[in-house]
Structure formats: C-alpha cells, structure tokens
C-alpha positions as CSV (number, residue, x, y, z in Angstrom):
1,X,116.6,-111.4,218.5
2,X,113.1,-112.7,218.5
3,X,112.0,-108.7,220.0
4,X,113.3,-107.8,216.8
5,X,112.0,-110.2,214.6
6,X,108.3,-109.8,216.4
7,X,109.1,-105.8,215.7
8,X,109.4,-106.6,211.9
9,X,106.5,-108.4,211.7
10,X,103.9,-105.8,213.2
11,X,105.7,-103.1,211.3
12,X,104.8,-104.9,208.3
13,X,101.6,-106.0,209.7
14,X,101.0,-102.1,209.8
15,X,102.3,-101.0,206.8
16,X,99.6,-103.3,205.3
17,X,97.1,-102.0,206.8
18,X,97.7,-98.9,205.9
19,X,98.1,-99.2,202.8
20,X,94.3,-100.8,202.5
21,X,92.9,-98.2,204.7
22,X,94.8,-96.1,201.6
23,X,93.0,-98.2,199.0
24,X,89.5,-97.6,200.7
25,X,89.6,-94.0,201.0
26,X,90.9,-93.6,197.4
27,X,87.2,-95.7,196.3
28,X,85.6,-93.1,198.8
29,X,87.0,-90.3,197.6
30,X,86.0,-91.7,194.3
31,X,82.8,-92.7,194.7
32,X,81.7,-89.3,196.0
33,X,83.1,-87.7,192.6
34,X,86.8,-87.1,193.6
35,X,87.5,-83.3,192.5
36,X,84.5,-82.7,190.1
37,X,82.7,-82.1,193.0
38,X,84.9,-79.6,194.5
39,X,85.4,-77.5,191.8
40,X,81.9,-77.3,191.0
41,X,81.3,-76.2,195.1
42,X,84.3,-73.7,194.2
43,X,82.9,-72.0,191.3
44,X,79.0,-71.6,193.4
45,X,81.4,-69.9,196.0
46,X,83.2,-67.8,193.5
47,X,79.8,-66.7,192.3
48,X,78.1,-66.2,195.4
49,X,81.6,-64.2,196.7
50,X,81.0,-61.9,193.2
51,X,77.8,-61.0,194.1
52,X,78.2,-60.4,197.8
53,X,81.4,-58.2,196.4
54,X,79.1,-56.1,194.1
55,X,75.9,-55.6,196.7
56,X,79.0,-54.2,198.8
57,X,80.2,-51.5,196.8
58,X,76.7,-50.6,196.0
59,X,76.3,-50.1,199.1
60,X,79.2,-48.4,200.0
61,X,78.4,-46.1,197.2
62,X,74.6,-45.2,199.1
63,X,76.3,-44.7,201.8
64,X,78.9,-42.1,200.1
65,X,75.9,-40.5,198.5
66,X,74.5,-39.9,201.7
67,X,77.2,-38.9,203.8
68,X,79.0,-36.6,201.2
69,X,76.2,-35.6,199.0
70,X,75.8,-36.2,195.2
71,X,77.9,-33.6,194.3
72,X,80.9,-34.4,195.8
73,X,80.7,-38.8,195.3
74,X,83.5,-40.2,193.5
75,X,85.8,-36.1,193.8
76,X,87.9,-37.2,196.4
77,X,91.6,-35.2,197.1
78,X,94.1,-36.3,194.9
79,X,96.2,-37.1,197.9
80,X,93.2,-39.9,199.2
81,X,93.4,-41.3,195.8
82,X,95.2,-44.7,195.8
C-alpha cells in the first residue's frame, strides 16, 4: 500500500514537470516568433524552388535545341505527348 501511494506521488511529481517543461518551450517557441518565422522561411524556399524550377526547363530546353535541332524542338510524336 505505501509502493502504491509512493507510485502516485512521483507520477504526479512527473506530470508536473512536464507540464513546466510544456510551459517553457511554449515561451521558446514564442520568443523565437512561433510560426511567423516559418512561413516567412517557407515562402524564400518556394521562391528559391520557382526559380531553380525555371533555370531547369531552360535548360532542358538548350539541351533539346541541341540534341534535336531547332527545327524539330517542341514537334514531338503525338504518341510521346502526355
């Protein structure tokens, strides 16, 4: 009986603590601007992934050029076509 009363009592014991480590991360979090920050950091990366994405098909579109001529870019079979 006493086993379980001790087993009460650091269960509690832990639930508080956790529940202040909860509390300190949510000032963190808040403190180092919480979501603004990340969807700022997400729209630089959408940006930056836009213009890799373009420099790409530009470049896929030299090399085309090159491989198949300028006559023949952008005429594939209608069968290739998806």
């Amino acid at each position: 009986m006493a086993g379980e009363r001790r087993g009460r009592g650091l269960a509690a014991l832990a639930l508080v603590i956790s529940l202040v480590a909860l509390g300190i991360s949510i000032l963190a979090y808040r403190e180092v601007g919480g979501s603004v920050a990340w969807k700022e950091h997400l729209q630089a990366l959408q940006s930056t992934l836009e213009a890799a994405q373009k420099e790409t098909a530009d470049a896929l579109a030299r090399i085309e050029r090159a491989v198949r001529g300028p006559e023949r870019s952008g005429n594939l079979p209608a069968d290739s076509k998806r």
